[in-house]
VEXDREN-2710 file (C-alpha; in Angstrom, 1 decimal):
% VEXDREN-2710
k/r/px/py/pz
1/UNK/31.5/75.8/-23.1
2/UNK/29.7/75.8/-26.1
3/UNK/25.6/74.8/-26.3
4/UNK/26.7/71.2/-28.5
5/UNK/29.1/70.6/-25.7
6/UNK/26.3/71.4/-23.1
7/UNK/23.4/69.6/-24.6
8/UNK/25.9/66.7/-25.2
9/UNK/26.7/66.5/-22.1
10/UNK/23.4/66.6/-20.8
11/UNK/22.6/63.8/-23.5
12/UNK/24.9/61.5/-21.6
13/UNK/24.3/62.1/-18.3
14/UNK/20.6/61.0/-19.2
15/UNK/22.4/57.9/-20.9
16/UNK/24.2/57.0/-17.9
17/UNK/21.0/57.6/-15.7
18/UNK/18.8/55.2/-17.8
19/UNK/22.2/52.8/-18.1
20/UNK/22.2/52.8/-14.2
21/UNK/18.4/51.9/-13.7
22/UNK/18.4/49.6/-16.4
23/UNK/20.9/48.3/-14.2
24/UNK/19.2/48.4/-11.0
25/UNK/16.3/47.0/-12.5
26/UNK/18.7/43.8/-14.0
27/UNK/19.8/43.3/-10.7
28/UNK/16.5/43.9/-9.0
29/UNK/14.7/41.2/-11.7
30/UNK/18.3/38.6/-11.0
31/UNK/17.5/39.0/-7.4
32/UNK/13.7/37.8/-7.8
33/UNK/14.7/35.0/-9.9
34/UNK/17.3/33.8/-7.7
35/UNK/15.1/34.0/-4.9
36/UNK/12.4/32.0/-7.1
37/UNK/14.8/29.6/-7.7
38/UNK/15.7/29.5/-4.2
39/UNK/11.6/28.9/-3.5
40/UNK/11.7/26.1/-6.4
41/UNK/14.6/24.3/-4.9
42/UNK/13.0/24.4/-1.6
43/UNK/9.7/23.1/-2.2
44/UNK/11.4/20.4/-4.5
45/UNK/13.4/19.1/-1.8
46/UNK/9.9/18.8/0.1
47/UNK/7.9/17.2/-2.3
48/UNK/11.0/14.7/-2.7
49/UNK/10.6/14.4/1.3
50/UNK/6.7/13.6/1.1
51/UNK/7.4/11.2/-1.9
52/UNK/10.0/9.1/0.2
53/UNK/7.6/9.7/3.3
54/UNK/4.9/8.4/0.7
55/UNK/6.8/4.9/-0.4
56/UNK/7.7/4.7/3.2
57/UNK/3.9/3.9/4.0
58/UNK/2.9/2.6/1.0
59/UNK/5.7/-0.7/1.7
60/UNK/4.2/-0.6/5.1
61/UNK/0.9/-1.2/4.4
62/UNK/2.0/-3.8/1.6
63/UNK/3.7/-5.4/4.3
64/UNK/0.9/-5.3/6.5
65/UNK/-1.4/-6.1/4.3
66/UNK/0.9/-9.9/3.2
67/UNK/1.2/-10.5/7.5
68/UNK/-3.0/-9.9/7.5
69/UNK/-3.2/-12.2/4.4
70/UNK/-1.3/-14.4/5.9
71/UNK/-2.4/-14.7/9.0
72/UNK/-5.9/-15.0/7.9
73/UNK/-4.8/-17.6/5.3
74/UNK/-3.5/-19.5/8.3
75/UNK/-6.6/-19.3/10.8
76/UNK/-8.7/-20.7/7.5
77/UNK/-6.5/-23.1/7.4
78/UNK/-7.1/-23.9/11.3
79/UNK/-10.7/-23.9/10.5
80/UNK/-10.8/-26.1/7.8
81/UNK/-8.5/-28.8/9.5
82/UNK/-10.7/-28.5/12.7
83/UNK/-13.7/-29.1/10.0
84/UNK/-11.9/-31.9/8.3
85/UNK/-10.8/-33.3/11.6
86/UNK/-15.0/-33.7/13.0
87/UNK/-16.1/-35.1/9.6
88/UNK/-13.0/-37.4/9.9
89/UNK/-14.8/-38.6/13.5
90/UNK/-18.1/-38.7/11.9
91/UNK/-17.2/-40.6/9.0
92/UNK/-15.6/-43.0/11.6
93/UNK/-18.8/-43.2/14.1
94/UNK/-21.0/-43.7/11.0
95/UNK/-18.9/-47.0/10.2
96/UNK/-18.5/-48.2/13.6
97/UNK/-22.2/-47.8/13.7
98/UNK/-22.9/-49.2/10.4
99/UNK/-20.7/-52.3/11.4
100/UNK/-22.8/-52.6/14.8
101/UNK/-25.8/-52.6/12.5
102/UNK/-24.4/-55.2/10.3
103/UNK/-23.1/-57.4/13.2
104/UNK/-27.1/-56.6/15.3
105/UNK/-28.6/-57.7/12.1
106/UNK/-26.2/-60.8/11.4
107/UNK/-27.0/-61.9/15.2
108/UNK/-30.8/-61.4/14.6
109/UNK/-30.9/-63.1/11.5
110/UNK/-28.9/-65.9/13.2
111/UNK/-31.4/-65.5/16.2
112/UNK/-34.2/-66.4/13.8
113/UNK/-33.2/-68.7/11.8
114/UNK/-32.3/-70.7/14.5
115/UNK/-35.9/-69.5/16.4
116/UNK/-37.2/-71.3/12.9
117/UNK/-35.5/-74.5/12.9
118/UNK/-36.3/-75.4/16.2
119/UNK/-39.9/-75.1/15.1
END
């Protein structure tokens, strides 16, 4: 064998050396991305999980919050027909009262006048 032949060979075993860790280290770096992308997919399918989780609740408490609403809406409407149900009476005993009045004064006045013309 001649020394071109040697050193030629020599030339491409170091050729297919650094080929084959260039190689390694594609695979190695493919590897790492798949398992990021493995990672990625992962925690996306989680965050999807805590959004639905999250619009879950959220429709809850909307709902929650219009049965509250409504039920307070409901006892103030309780309230104010109690309230409008006492001034009803009171506007009703102030009339009956105010017609007593007029019908004590009417018999008074009648009282009197007749007190003056037997005078």
């Amino acid at each position: 064998m001649s020394a071109c032949t040697e050193i030629r060979d020599v030339q491409l075993k170091t050729v297919q050396e650094q080929h084959r860790d260039l190689l390694v280290l594609f695979e190695t770096m493919a590897q790492q991305k798949d398992n990021e992308l493995i990672d990625l997919q992962v925690k996306y399918k989680q965050l999807q999980e805590q959004l639905i989780e999250m619009e879950t609740t959220l429709e809850q408490q909307k709902l929650q919050f219009i049965m509250e609403k409504e039920t307070a809406q409901s006892e103030q409407r309780a309230e104010i027909s109690v309230v409008l149900e006492k001034m009803e009476e009171y506007v009703m005993r102030a009339l009956e009262h105010q017609n007593f009045y007029q019908d004590t004064s009417i018999g008074a006045s009648s009282v009197t006048q007749f007190r003056e013309t037997e005078k």
